[in-house]
C-alpha positions in Angstrom: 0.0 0.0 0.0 1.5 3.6 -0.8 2.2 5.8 2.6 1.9 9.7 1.6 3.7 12.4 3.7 1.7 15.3 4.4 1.8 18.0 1.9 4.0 20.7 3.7 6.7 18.3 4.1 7.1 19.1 0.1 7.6 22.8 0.4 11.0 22.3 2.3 14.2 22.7 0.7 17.9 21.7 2.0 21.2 22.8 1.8 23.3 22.3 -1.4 26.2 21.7 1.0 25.4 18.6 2.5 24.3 17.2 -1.2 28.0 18.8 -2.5 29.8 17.4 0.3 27.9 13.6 -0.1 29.3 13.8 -3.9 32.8 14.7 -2.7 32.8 12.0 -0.7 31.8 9.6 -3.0 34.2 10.7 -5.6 37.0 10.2 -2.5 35.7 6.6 -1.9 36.8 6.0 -6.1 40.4 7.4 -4.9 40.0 11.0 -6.3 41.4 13.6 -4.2 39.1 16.3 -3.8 39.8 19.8 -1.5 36.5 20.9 0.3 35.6 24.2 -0.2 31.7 23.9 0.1 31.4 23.6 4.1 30.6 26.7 6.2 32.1 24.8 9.4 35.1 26.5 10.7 37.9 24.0 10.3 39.3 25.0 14.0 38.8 22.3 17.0 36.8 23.7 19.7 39.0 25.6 22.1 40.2 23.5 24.3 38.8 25.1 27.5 35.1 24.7 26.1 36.1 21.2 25.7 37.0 20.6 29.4 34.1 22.4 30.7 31.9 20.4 28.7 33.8 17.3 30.1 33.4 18.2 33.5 29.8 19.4 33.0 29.5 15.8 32.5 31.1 14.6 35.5 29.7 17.0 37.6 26.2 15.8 36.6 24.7 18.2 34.0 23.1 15.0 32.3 19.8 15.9 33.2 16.6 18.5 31.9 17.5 22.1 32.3 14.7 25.0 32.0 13.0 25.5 29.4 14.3 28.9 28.2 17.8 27.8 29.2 20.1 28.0 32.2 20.0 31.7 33.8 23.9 32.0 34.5 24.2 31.3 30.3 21.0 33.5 29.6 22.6 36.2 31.6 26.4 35.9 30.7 24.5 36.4 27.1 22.2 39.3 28.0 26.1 40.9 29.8 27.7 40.1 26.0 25.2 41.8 24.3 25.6 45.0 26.2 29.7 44.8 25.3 29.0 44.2 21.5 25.5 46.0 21.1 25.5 48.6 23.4 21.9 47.0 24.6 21.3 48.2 28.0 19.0 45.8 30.5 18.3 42.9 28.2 16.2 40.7 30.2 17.1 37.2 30.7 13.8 36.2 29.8 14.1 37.5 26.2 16.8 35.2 26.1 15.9 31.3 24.6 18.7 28.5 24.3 18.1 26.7 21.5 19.9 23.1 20.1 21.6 25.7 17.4 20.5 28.3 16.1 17.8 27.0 13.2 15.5 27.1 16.4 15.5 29.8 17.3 14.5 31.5 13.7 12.3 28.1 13.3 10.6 29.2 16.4 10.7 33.4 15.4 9.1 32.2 12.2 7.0 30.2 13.7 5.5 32.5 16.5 4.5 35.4 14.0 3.4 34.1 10.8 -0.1 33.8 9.6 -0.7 31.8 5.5 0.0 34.9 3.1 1.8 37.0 5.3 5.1 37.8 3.2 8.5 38.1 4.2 11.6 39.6 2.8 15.0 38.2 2.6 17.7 38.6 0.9 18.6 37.0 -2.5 21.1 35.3 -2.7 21.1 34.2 1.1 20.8 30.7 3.4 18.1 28.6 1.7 16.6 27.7 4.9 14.7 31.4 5.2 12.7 30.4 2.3 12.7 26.7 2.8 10.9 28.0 6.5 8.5 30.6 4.8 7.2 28.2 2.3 6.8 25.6 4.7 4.7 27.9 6.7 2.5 28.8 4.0 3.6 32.6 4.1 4.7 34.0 1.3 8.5 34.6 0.3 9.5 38.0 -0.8 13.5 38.0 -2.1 15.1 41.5 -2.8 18.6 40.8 -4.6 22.1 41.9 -2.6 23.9 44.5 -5.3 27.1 43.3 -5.9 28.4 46.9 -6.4 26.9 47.9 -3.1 29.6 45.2 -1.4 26.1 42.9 -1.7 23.9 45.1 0.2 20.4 45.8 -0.4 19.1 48.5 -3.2 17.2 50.3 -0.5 15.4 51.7 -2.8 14.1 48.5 -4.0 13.5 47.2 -0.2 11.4 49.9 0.5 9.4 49.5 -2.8 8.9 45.9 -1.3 7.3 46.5 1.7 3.2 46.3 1.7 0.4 46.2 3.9 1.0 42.2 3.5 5.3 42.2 5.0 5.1 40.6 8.2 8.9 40.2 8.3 12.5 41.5 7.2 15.4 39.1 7.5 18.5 40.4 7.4 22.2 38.7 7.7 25.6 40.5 8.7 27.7 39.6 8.2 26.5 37.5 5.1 26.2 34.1 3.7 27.2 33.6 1.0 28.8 36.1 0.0 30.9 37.4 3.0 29.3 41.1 2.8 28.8 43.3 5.5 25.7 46.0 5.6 26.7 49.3 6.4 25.7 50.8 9.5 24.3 53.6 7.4 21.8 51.2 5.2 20.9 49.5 8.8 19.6 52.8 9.9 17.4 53.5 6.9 16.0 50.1 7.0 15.3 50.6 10.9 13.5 53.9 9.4 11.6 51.8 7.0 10.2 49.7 9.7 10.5 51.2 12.8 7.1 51.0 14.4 5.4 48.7 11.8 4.0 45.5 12.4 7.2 44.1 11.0 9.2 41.6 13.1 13.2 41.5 12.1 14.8 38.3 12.4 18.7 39.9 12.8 20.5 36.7 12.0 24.1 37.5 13.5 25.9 34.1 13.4 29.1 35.1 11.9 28.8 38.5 13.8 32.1 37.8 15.5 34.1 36.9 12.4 34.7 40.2 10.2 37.7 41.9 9.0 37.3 45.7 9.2 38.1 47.9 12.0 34.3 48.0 13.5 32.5 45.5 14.1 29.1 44.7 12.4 26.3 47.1 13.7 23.0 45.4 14.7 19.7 47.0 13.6 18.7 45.8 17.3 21.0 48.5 18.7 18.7 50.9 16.5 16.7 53.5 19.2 13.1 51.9 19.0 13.9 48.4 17.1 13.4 46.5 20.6 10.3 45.5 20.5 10.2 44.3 17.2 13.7 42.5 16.3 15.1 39.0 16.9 18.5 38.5 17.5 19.3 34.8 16.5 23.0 33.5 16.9 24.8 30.9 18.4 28.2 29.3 18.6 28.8 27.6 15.7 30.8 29.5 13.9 31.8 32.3 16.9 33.4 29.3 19.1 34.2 26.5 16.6 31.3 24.8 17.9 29.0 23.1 15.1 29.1 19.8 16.5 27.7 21.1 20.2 24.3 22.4 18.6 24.0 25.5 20.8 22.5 28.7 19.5 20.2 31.5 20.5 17.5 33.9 20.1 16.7 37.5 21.7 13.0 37.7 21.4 10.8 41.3 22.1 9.3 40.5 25.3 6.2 40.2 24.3 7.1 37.1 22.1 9.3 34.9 24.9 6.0 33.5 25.7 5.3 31.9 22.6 8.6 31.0 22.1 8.5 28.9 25.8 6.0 27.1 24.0 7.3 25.9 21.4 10.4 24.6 22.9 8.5 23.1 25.2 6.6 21.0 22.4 9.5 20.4 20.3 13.0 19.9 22.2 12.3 20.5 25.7 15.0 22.2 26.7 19.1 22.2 25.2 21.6 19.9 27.0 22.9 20.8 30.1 26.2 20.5 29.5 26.9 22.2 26.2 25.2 25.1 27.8 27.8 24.7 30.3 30.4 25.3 27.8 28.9 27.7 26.3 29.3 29.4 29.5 33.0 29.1 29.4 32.7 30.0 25.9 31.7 33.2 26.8 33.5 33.7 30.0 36.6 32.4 28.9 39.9 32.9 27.0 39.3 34.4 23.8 42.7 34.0 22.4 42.2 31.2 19.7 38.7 32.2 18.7 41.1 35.3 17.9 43.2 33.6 16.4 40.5 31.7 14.1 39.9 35.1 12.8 42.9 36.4 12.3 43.7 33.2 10.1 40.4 33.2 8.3 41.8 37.0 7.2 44.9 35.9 6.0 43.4 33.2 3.8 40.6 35.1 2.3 43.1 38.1 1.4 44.8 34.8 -0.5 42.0 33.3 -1.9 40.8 36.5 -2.9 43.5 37.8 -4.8 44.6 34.5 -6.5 40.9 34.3 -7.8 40.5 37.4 -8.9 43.3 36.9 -11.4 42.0 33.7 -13.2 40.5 35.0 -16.5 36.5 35.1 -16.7 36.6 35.4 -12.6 35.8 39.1 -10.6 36.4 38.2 -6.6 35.0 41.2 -4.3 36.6 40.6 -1.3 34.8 39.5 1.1 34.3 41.7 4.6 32.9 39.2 6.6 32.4 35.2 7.4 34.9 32.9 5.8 33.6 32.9 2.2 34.2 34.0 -1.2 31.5 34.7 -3.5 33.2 35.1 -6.8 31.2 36.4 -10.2 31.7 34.4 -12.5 29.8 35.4 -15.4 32.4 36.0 -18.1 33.8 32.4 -18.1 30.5 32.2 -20.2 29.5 29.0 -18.0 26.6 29.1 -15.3 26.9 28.7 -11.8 25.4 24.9 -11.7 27.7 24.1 -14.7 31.1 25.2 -13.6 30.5 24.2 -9.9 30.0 20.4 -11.2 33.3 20.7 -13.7 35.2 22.0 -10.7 33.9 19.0 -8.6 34.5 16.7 -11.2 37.2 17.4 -13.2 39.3 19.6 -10.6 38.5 18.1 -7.6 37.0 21.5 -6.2 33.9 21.0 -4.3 32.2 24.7 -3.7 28.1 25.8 -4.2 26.4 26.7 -7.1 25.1 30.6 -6.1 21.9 29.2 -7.4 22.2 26.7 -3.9 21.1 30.8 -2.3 18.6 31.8 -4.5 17.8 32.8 -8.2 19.7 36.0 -7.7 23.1 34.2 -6.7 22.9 32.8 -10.4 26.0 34.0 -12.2 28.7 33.2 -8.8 30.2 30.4 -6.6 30.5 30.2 -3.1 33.7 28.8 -1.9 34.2 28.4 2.1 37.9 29.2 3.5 37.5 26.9 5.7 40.5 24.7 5.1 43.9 25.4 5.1 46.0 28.2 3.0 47.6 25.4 1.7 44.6 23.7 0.1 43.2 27.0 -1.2 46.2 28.3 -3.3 46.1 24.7 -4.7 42.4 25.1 -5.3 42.9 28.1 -6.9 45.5 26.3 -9.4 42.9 23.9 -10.3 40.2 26.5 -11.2 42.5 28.4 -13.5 43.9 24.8 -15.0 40.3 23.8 -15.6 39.6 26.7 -17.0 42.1 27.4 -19.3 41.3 24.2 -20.8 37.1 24.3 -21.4 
């Protein structure tokens, strides 16, 4: 007899990485030696003092159901960082939700607010699980495209043209994947002015917040006089800390949706293990030095990466200000994004993303993740311009 899933289950989409990363593999398994460029995972070990806190979490019995909303010393020690990095004065703990990585707590953001036909705008090219999320919640997904000239920022012009009496949401992501932009801190305050006092929820995804390469770091829209009540932080320690394995992330909800959000944790995970949140508390009270370090090296790659790319023939590289990609334009090799991402896989050994993996507006790129070592990107970088020289 035939089993049939429920309907919604077919409006979600994946990520192209994972389905990359399986091909790699399998082309490693026939002896071919591939280098892995299509990962966002930071390719650091977890500092080692995270580590032994988690260890001794462990021992010391953390094995058990924690609160709901998360363990108050973490919630706090996160609520203290915000007002170091934000300027956000008297975050209360209880707008604070630990999450099992961050995908909650946008999941749950998403979620709490939408209603079938409410429409939400997110940028174009950008992480295939906003509009994977949207669709699945039978709301309707609005994408603006990032200007390349604008250091892939939003035509605010065209944002602002996009906004009807139907947006329910803004989504915005600095710094960016994929393309490793960062929005100015003069576009975040005419956004906030496009939306300030609206019923408009922004969902400020700041996951690679930590990692960027100018001298100030990335402004948050929730710092914006007035953007409390209506913007969600969502971030986490994946990328911040080394820490993808751990699955701990966070949201920073307006008060008045922490309720809601208790709620859904409640029906879903529960609550998020003990003890990672116990080394996400030394994660945040702790050394700093090699998460430092992390993005100090990330720096020196992508000024590599980005400068060896941008002399192969048919490739422009803007270099990236943020994250640990490179989002090169590849649009005069004459070959699209799909196509030259599976010659690179296949006949260099180069596994990177299709921009088409972030949207119809990331047509025309690649997205290559420096997440390996400088080593293995100048040789990368070999390959392309061999592979190319040849087609």
């Amino acid at each position: 007899m035939p089993w049939n899933l429920a309907e919604r289950t077919g409006r979600l989409g994946v990520e192209g990485a994972f389905d990359v990363l399986q091909k790699a593999r399998a082309l490693e398994a026939q002896g071919k030696h591939i280098i892995h460029l299509e990962i966002g995972e930071p390719d650091f070990p977890t500092p080692r003092h995270i580590v032994e806190a988690g260890k001794k979490a462990l021992d010391d019995g953390y094995t058990h159901y924690g609160p709901t909303m998360g363990m108050p010393e973490l919630r706090a020690a996160i609520a203290e960082r915000l007002t170091q990095t934000h300027g956000l004065r008297d975050v209360a703990i209880e707008r604070i939700g630990i999450m099992p990585g961050a995908k909650p707590a946008l999941f749950f953001a998403m979620m709490a607010v939408l209603e079938k036909g409410d429409e939400v705008i997110y940028p174009d090219p950008g992480f295939p699980i906003y509009a994977s999320l949207v669709r699945f919640l039978e709301a309707v997904p609005v994408p603006i495209p990032l200007v390349e000239e604008r250091s892939f920022s939003f035509d605010l012009n065209k944002l602002r043209d996009s906004i009807t009496p139907r947006t329910r949401m803004l989504i915005l992501n600095s710094p960016h994947n994929p393309t490793g932009g960062v929005i100015p801190k003069e576009d975040i305050l005419a956004i906030a002015d496009m939306v300030r006092g609206k019923d408009i929820v922004v969902i400020s995804d700041e996951i690679y917040a930590s990692i960027y390469f100018g001298d100030e770091p990335p402004f948050s829209i929730a710092a914006v006089p007035g953007m409390a009540d209506q913007t969600v932080i969502v971030d986490g320690f994946s990328k911040s800390h080394a820490m993808t394995g751990w699955r701990l992330g966070y949201g920073v909800y307006p008060a008045w949706m922490s309720d809601a959000i208790s709620k859904l944790v409640v029906n879903s995970n529960s609550c998020t293990a003990s003890f990672t949140q116990r080394a996400g508390l030394a994660a945040l009270q702790g050394p700093q030095d090699e998460c430092l370090a992390m993005v100090a090296e990330f720096r020196k790659r992508r000024d590599a990466f980005s400068t060896a790319l941008a002399r192969v023939p048919g490739l422009r590289c803007p270099v990236p200000t943020g994250a640990f990609y490179a989002f090169p334009n590849i649009r005069h090799t004459g070959l699209g994004s799909r196509e030259l991402a599976h010659t690179l896989l296949y006949d260099a050994g180069v596994a990177c993303l299709s921009g088409t993996a972030f949207g119809e507006y990331g047509d025309g790129y690649l997205r290559f993740s420096l997440a390996n070592s400088l080593e293995n990107l100048v040789a990368a970088v070999e390959r392309i311009q061999a592979t190319l020289k040849q087609g």
